[in-house]
N, C-alpha and C positions, 0 to 999 in steps of 0.2 A: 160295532166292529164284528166283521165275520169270523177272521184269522184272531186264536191268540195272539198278542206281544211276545216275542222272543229275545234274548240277549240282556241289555240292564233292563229291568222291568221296575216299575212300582205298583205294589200291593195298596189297595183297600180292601181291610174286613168289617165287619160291623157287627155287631147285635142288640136286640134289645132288652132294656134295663126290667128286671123282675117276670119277664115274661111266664118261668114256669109256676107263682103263684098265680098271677092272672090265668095262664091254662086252666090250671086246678080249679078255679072258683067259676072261672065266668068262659069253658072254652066254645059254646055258640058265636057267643061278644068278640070272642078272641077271632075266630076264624074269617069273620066280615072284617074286622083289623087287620089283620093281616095282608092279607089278599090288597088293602089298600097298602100300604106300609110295600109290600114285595116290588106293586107296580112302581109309587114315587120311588125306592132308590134304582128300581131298574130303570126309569127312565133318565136317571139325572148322569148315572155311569155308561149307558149307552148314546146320550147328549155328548157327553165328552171322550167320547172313542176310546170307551171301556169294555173291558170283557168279562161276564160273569161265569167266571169256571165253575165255581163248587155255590149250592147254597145247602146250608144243615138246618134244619128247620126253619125256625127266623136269622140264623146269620149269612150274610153276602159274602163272599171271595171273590175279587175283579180284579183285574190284570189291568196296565195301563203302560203306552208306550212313552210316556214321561211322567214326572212328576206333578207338573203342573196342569197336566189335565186331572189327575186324580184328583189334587187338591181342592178345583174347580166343581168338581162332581163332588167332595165332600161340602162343600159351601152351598151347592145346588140343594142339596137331600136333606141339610140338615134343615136349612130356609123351609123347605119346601113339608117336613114333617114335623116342625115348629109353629105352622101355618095354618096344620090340617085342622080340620073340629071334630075332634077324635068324639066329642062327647056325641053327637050326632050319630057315628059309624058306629061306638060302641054301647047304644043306648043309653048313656051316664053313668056306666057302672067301673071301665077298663081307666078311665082317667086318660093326659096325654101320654103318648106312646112315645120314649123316652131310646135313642139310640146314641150310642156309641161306639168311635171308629178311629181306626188307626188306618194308617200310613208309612210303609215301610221301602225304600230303591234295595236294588242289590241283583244278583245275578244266580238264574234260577232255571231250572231242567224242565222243560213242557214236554212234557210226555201224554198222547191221546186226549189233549185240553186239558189235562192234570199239570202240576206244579209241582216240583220236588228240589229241597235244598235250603242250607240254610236261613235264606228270608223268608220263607213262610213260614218256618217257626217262631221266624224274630217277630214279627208284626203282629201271630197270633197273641204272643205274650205282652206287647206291649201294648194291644185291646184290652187284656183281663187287666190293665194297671187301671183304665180308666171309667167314668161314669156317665149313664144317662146323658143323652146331649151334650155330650164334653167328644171332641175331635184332637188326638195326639200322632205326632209327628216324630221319627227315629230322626236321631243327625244326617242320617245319608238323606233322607228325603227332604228337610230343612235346606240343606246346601243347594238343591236342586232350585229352590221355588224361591230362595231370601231374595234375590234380584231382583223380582217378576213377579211380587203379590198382589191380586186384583185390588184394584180400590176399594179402600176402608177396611183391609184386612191387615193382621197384626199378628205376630207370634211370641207367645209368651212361654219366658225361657223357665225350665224346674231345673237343670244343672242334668248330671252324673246321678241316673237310678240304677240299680237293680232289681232286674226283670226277675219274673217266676220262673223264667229256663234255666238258672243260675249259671247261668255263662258269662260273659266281658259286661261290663254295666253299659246302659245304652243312656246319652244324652238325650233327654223329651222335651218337646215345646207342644204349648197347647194350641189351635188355631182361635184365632179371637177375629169377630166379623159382628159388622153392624146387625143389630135386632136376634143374635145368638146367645142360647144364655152363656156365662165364660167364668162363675164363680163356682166352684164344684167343693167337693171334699177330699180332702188330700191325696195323692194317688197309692192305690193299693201295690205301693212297689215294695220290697224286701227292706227297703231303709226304713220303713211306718214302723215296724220293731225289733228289739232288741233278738240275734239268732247268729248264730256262726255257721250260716247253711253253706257249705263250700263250691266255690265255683267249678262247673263244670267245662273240660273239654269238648264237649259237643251238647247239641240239644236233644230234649226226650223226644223221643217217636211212640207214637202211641199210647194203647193201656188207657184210653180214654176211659174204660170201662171200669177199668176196675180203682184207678184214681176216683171217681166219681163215687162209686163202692165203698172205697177205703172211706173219703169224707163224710158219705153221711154214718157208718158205723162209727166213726169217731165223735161227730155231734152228741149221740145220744150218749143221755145223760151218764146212763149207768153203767156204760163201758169206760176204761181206764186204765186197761191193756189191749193191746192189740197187738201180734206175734203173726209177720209174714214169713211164714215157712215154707222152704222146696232148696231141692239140691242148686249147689253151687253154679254159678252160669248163669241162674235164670233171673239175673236182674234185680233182685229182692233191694240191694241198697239204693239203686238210683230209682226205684219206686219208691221207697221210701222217701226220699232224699226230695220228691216232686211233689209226692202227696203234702210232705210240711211244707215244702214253699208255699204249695194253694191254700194252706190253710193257714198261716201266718196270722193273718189276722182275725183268726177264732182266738189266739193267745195273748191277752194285753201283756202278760211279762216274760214273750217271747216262746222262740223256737229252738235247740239246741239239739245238735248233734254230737254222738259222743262216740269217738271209734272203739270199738275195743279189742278188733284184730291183734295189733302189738303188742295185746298182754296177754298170757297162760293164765295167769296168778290169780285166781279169782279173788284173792283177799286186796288185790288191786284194785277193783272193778271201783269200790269206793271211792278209793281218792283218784280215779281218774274223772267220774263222774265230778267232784270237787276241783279238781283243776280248769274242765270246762266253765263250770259256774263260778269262777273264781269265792270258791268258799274255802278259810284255809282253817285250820287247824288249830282248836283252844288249846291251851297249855292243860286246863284242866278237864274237856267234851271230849269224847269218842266223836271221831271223824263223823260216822253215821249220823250221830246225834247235832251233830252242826248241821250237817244237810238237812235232817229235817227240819228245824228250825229254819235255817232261810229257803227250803219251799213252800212250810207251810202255808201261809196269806199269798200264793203265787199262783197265778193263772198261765200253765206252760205245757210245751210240749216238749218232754224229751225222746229224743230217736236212739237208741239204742242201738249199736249196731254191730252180726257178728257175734252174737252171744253163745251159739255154742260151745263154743272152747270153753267158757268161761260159767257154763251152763249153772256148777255147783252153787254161785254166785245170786242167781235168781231169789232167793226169800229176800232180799236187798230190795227187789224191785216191787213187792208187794210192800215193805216197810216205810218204803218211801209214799206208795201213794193212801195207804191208811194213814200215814202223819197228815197228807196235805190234798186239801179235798178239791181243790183246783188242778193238780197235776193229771196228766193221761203221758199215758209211754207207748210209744212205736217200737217194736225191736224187730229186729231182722235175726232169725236165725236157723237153721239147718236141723232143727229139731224143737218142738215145743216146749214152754218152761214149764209149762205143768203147775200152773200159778190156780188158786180159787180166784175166780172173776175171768179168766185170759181170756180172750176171745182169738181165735185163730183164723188167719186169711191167708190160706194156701197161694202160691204166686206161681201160675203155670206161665207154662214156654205161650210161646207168642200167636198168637193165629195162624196156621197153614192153608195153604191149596191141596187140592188132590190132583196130586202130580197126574195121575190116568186119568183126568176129567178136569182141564183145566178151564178157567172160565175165560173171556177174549180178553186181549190183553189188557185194554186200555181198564178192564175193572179189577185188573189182579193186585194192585196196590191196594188194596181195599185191606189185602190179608197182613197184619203187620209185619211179619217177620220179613215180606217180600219190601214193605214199604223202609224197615231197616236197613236190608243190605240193599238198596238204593241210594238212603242218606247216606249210610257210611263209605259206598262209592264213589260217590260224587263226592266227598270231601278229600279223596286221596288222588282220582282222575276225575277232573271239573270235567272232560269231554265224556263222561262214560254213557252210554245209553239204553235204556232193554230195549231189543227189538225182538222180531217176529221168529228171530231165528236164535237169539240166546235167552229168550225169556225162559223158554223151559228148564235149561238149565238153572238156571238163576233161583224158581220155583223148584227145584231139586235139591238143588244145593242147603234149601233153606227147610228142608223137609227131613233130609240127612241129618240135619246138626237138628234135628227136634224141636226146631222153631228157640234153641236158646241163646237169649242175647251176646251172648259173651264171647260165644262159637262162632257166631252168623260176622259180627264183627270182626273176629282174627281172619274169618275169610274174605269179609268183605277187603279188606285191605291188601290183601293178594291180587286184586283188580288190577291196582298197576302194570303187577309182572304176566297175567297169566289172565285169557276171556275166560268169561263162566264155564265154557265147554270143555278145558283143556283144566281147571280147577275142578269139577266135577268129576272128568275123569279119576286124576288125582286122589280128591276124597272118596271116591268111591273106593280105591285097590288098598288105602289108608285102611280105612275103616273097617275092612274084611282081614284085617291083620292081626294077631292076637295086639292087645295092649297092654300087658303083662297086670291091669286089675284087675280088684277082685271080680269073679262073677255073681257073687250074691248082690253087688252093689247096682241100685236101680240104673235102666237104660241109660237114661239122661245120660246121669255119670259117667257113665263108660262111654256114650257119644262126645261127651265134651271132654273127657280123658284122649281120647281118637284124635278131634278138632287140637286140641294142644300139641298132644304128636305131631300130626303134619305139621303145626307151623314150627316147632324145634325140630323137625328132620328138615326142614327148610333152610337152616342154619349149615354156615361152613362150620369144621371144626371148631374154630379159633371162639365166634358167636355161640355154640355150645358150651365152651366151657368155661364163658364167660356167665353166664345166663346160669348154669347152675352153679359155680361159687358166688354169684350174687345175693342167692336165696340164704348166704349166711347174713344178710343185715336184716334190722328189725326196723319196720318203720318207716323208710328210706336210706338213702346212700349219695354221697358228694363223691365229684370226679377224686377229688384226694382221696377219698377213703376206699373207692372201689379200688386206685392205680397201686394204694399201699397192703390192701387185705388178698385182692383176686388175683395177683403179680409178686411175691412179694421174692419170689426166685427167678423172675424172669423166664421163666417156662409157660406163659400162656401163647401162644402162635397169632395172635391180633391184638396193635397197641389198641390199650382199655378203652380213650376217647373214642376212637373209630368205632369199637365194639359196642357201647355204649348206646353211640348215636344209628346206629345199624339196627339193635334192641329196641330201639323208641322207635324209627320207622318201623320196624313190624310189629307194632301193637303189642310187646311183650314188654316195655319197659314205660311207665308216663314221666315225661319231663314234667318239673315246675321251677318258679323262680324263688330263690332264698326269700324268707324276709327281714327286717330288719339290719344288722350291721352286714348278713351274710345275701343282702337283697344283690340281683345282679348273679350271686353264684348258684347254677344250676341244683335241683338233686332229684334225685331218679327214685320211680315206686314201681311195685311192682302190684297188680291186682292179687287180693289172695288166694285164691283161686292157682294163678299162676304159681305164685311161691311155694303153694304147696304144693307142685309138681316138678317145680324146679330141687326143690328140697329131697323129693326122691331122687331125682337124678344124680341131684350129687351126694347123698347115702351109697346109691351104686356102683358114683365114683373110685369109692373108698379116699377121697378127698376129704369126708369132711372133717373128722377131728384137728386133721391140719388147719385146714380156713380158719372152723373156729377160734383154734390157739392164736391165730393171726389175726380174725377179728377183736379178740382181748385183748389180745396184746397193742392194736392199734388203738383200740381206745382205754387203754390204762394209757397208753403215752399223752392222749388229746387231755383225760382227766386229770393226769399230773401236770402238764401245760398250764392246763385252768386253774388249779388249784394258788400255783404260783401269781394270778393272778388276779385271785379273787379278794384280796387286802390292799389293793391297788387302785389306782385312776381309771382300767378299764374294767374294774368289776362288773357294774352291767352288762356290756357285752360278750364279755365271756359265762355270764348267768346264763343268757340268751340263746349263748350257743349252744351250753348244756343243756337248758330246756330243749333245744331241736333233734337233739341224737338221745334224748332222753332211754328213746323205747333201745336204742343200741346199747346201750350202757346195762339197761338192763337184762337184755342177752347176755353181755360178756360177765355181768355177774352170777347171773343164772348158771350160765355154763362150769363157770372156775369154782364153784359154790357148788354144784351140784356132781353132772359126771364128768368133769375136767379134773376134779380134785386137784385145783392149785390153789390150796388157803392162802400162800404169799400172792397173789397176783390179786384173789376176792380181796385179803384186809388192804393191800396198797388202793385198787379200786375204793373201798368203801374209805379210807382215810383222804383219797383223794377228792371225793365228793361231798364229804362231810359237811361243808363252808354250805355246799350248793344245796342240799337238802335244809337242811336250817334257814337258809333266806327265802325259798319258796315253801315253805312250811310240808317237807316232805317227811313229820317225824315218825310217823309208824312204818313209812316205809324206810328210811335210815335204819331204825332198828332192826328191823327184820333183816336185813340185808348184816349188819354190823354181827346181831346174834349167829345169824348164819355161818358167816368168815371165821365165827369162834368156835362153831360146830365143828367145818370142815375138816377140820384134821391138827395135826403138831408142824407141820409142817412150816407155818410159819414163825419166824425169830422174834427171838424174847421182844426187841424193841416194838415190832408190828402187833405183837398180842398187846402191849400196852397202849399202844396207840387206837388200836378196836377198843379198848375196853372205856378209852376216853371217849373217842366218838360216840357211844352207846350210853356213856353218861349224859354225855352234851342233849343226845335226843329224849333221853329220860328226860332230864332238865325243864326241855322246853313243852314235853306233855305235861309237866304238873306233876311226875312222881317222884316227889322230892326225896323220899325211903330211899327207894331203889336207886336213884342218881346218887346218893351220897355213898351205896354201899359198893358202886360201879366204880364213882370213880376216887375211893380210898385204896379198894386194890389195884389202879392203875397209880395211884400216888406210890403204893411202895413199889410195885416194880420199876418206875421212874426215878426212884429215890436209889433202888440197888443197882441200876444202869448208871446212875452218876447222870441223868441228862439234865441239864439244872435250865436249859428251855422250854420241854415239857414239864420238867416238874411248876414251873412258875404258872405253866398255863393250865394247868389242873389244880391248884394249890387256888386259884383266882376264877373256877368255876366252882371250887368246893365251898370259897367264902360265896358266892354268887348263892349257890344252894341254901348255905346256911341262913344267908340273911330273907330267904324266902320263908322258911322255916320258922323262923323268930329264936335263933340261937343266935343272937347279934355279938356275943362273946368270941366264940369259936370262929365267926366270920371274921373278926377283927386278926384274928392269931392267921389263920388261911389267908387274907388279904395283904397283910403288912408282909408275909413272909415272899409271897408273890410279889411282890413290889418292889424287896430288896434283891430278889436273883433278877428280876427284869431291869433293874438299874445298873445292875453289875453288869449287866451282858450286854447294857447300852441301848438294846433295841428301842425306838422311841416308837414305832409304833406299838410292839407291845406294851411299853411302861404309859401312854395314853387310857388302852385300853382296862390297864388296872386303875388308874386313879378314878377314871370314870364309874366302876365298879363300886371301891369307897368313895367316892362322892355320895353314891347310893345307900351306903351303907350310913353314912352323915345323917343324909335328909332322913331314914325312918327314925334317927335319935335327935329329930328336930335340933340337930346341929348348922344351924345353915351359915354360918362363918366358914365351918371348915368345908362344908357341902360345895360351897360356893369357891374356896381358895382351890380344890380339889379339881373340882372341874376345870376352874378358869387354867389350871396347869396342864388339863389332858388337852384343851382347846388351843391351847397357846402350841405345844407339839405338833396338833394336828395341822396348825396351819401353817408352822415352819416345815412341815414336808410337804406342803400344799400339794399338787399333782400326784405324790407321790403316799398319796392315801387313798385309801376306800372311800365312799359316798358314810356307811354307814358309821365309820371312825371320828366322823367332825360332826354327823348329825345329832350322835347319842348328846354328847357333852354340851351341844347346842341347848336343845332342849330341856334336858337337867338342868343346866343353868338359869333357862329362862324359866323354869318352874320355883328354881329358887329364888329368884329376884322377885317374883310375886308374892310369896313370903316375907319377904325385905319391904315391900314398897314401891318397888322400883320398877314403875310399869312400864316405863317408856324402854328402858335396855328392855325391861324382859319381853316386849312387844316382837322389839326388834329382834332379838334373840329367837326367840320362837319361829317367828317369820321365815327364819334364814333356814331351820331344821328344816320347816316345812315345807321351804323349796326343795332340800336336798331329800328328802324323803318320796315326795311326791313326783320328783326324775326316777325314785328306784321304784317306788310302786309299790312300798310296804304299809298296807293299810294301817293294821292295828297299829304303827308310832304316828301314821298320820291322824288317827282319832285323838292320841295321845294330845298332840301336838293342839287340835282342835281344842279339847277339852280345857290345857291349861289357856289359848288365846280366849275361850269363852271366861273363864277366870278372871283375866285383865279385863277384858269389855264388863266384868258386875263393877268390878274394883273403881272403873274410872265412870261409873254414872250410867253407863249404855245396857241396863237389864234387861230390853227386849233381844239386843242383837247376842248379850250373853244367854236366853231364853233358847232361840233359835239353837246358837253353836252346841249347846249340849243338847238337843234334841237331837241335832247332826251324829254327834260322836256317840249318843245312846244306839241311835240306828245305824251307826255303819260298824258299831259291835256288833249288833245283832247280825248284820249280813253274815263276818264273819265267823261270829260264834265264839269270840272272843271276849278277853276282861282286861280292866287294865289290873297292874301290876300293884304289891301295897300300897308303895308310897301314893302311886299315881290316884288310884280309888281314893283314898283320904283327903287328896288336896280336889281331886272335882267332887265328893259331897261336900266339902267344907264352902267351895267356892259356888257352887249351887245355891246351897243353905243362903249367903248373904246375898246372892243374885235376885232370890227367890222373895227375898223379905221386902226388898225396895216396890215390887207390884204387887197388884191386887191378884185374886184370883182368876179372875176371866179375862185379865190380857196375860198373863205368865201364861195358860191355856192354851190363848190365841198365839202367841209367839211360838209355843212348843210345836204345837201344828205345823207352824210354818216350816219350823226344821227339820220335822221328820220328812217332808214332803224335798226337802233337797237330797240333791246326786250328791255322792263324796266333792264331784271337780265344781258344783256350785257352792255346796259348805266350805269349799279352801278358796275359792275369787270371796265370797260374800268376808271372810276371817282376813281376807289381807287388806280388805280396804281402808 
């Protein structure tokens, strides 16, 4: 074909498999290789009225006017380089010469025989998914060809992958064709491992270089940090964020991103890191010390990202990788951590042209920042084009903003409204303007300070002052939260949805979709970058202490909302929600806590989340938050000091400091007691027996439980009087009472299911379990099967590990009791290891009754199948150890 394809096109790339060791060892062998290998696929692509735009060493870029001629040409090349006698060409040394090729339709910008737009990123990435003589096929190209496949061709279906671009997951089908090989190794797609690498809005443009850079500093052995440092703009997270994708599969136990823009607190950085890896919190381990523990035996990459705010926080990061000698960390941040080992990889702005020597056009995309604000043109005006007369500006423009990513994009997006010559102009009378920062702060800055300006003096009023009361949320923001925090008097001059969606077209605001219960409802982010520009603007305001108050206040309302709801039928979902406004909540405490000085609004906040921190194991940070509100001031009423002082007991409690909880919450007992609240006093009087019986003062628990039991019957609440019998049920089983253990229970459970709906998950699960732990004690394996069973459904809907190992442990119990000591072998191998993840124990009672049930599991086999069974069960997931336990 002489003319490139223009309009829907279909892409073929290819390369070949191992090439650059072969270079290295044998590149004479390699070169007479080659040279064959260039001519078969160029003859098989221009056989079928293909066009080869781009080749990069040994890889091919061919354009094609349908699908099924590409297709054709990859069944030509592959036949025809499966055929070859490579040992011949490469004297026997190269072996055969092994390519792989994808196939991608879509619609795409020819510019000077170049290509630009989103399909050629797509097809580039879904070649690196595949292997040596293996041919893969995107859904768009599939639909083209399933009619119309040559004889004895076949497509085999992998489902719904994610690519290396981290963008939308793309459906792959392999081509399969007589005398091709078709058995490969699974495809190197993002699903091969365990990684929360987040999807992206668009695909990476360039930095081939320095990706390439970044992986092999990472390979070697004895780096283990690595820190991408440069001012804000220049892209450092989505480098990072590509470099892990490509290397995914250097990490058998994954890849993990871990934000840490939304927190100040460095004594957060911990348990943020822990909520990613879902590792929670021993009653009796320092958070730290759980994490090390479940990295240690881990082969992983965490991406760090954003650390300088958080800088003080760094000896964290050396702690973690001296525990665990498979770990390496990526961090992104604004300034070095200054760590022993760190290895640093400065992230400069993009490649430039020189504006006064420009090269012709058709080779100026070569320079990336120009090949940027092209992609990101064409994705906002699909007609957009450089030509002879605005290219230069275009290469201006992108010279101006310093080649940084983050700039080049807020302009590219201007494309719409305004050609590059009339945007140039513009930025240029911009940027010659003071920009009220500092001047000591380097160029970049103050360019991309500039770049921000224009696009916020781009804004009507109404979008200015909506854009800067936004920058009060942390984290994100829902259309509710924006219309009730940035309006809340009706003085903003543009309704917020408008305003919103006005922000999101111009590149100041990223739309996403909720997930979970809240999936469907929109919520809006802002780059940080932005928000910290946004944040000055509205400091200028003199707006923000209002917002703030208004931010708190809006979500003290959401937090008391949830509170009411977290003893209930929809506690999950409201868990869920809390988890998503998380980083907001902890603004509005920060603020009321800190320079707000409203103690009543911080203790209602922290009494209102109390429920919520305790079921996602949030207990150091409860605390700290709970201590705080008692700092803050006198300000709040006797009732709210008592009520902090109970929270801060609850979260003592569940760390394992059983001193300090008993002596929290006796002074929340009398102030409860001189208030006359005979509600709280029951519910404090029934965490002090709780205390006590951890303790082993089983006397005193008895005097604190009975006494709780009779105000909770007086005031009739049946969820509450559940929750106490379950408590002395507990208090039963460590006095080997299991008559009363078991009447105790059987009565919290009998409550819980006469309010049925109108209970918590966690209310019917406790007393579940308890029971069935008692019945094994009894005999009585068949209830307490069934028993168990049922906990551990409800358990395993809320996703509380540690009662689901519980649960495991006592069903491994039943399986010694009734003959089955392999499958009881197994289950308590399960529940050994899925403490260890968390870093977890179980509880008196619980510890006693699985060594006891161990002990007679253990005695029934020999040695070396009790061995072989345990194996086996370390080696299951939690969701295999709960299917294998209910069979």
């Amino acid at each position: 074909m002489t003319n490139p394809p223009t309009g829907t096109i279909t892409f073929l790339f290819t390369d070949i498999e191992g090439s650059t060791k072969r270079w290295e060892r044998f590149p004479d062998e390699m070169r007479s290789a080659l040279k064959r290998h260039d001519a078969l696929l160029r003859n098989s692509i221009e056989a079928n009225s293909g066009y080869v735009f781009k080749t990069v060493g040994d890889a091919f870029c061919a354009a094609f006017p349908t699908a099924l001629d590409a297709l054709q040409a990859a069944v030509t090349a592959q036949d025809a380089l499966q055929n070859e006698d490579w040992h011949t060409i490469g004297r026997g040394k190269i072996g055969p010469i092994k390519v792989r090729m994808a196939l991608h339709t879509g619609t795409a910008e020819e510019w000077d025989g170049d290509y630009f737009g989103q399909p050629v990123n797509r097809v580039a990435r879904l070649l690196s998914a595949g292997h040596g003589g293996q041919t893969l096929l995107s859904q768009a190209a599939y639909q083209l060809v399933r009619d119309q496949l040559p004889h004895g061709v076949e497509m085999l279906d992998f489902g719904e992958r994610r690519l290396k671009d981290l963008i939308r997951p793309e459906h792959v089908f392999q081509l399969v064709a007589p005398g091709l090989l078709f058995e490969f190794p699974p495809l190197k797609t993002l699903d091969a491992r365990p990684n929360n690498l987040p999807a992206q809005p668009s695909p990476f443009i360039g930095r081939e270089k320095e990706i390439a850079g970044l992986s092999t500093l990472l390979r070697r052995q004895e780096v283990r940090i690595v820190t991408l440092t440069g001012p804000g703009g220049t892209g450092k997270t989505r480098l990072a964020l590509q470099a892990a994708a490509d290397m995914f599969d250097e990490f058998e136990d994954g890849v993990y991103f871990v934000n840490l823009a939304p927190i100040a607190d460095s004594g957060l950085v911990a348990s943020t890191i822990a909520q990613i890896l879902g590792v929670r919190e021993a009653a009796d381990t320092p958070l730290v010390n759980s994490l090390k523990d479940y990295l240690r035996d881990k082969q992983m990459l965490l991406v760090l990202d954003n650390f300088e705010q958080v800088v003080s926080a760094a000896p964290l990061v050396s702690e973690l990788v001296a525990a665990a000698p498979g770990l390496k960390v990526l961090a992104t941040s604004r300034e070095l951590l200054h760590l022993n080992g760190e290895y640093q990889s400065p992230v400069s702005p993009l490649a430039l042209p020189d504006p006064k020597h420009l090269p012709p056009i058709e080779r100026l995309t070569q320079y990336e920042a120009v090949r940027l604000f092209v992609e990101r043109a064409l994705a906002v005006k699909p007609d957009f084009q450089v030509t002879n007369d605005n290219a230069p500006a275009v290469a201006e423009i992108c010279v101006r903003l310093d080649g940084l990513p983050l700039a080049i994009e807020l302009a590219a997006a201007r494309v719409r409204l305004l050609p590059p010559q009339a945007m140039l102009a513009r930025l240029e009378n911009k940027l010659k303007m003071p920009t009220g920062g500092a001047r000591d702060l380097p160029t970049r800055q103050q360019t991309l300070r500039g770049a921000i300006d224009w696009s916020y003096d781009l804004l009507d009023e109404g979008e200015k002052a909506l854009f800067r009361r936004l920058s009060v949320f942390v984290g994100g923001r829902s259309l509710e939260a924006a219309e009730a925090v940035c309006n809340p008097e009706g003085d903003l001059p543009i309704d917020v949805v408008d305003g919103m969606l006005a922000l999101v077209d111009k590149s100041l605001l990223r739309q996403e979709e909720g997930k979970g219960d809240m999936a469907g409802e929109p919520r809006f982010f802002m780059l940080v970058t932005i928000r910290d520009y946004a944040i000055e603007r509205l400091e200028e305001s003199g707006e923000a202490d209002r917002l703030r108050r208004e931010h708190a206040n809006f979500f003290l309302k959401l937090a008391e909302e949830a509170e009411q709801h977290l003893t209930g039928a929809e506690q999950v979902a409201w868990l869920s929600r809390l988890e998503d406004e998380h980083d907001n909540l902890r603004a509005a405490l920060g603020w009321s806590t800190g320079a707000g000085g409203y103690a009543e609004t911080a203790s209602r906040l922290c009494w209102a989340l109390w429920r919520f921190w305790a079921r996602h194991s949030y207990y150091t940070e409860g605390r700290s938050w709970f201590e705080a509100a008692l700092q803050a001031g006198s300000e709040a009423s006797a009732p709210l000091r008592a009520k902090a002082l109970y929270g801060l007991g609850v979260m003592l409690k569940r760390q394992g400091q059983f001193e300090s909880a008993l002596s929290v919450l006796e002074e929340a007992l009398a102030l409860f007691r001189e208030q006359g609240d005979k509600l709280f006093l029951s519910w404090v009087l029934n965490d002090l027996g709780s205390v006590s019986n951890s303790v082993g003062d089983l006397e005193r628990a008895a005097t604190f439980l009975e006494e709780s039991l009779a105000l909770k019957r007086e005031l009739g609440n049946k969820w509450d009087i559940a929750g106490s019998l379950t408590v002395l049920g507990e208090w039963a089983r460590l006095q080997d009472d299991y008559e009363r253990a078991a009447a105790l229970n059987e009565e919290s459970l009998a409550l819980c299911r006469e309010m049925d709906k109108a209970v918590d998950k966690h209310s019917m699960g406790y007393p579940l379990g308890n029971l069935g732990s008692v019945e094994i004690r009894r005999g009585n394996y068949e209830r307490a099967t069934l028993l168990l069973a049922e906990s551990l459904a409800i358990f395993r809907e809320v996703g509380d590990k540690q009662v689901i190992a519980m649960c495991l442990a006592s069903l491994a119990g039943v399986a010694g009791f009734v003959g089955q000591p392999e499958k009881a072998a197994r289950l308590f191998s399960a529940t050994a290891a899925q403490l260890e993840e968390i870093s977890s124990t179980l509880d008196t009672a619980d510890q006693r009754d699985y060594d006891l049930n161990l002990a007679a599991a253990r005695a029934q086999l020999d040695e070396a199948a009790w061995q072989a069974a345990w194996a086996e069960g370390r080696a299951m997931s939690m969701e295999q150890a709960i299917e294998y336990a209910l069979e």
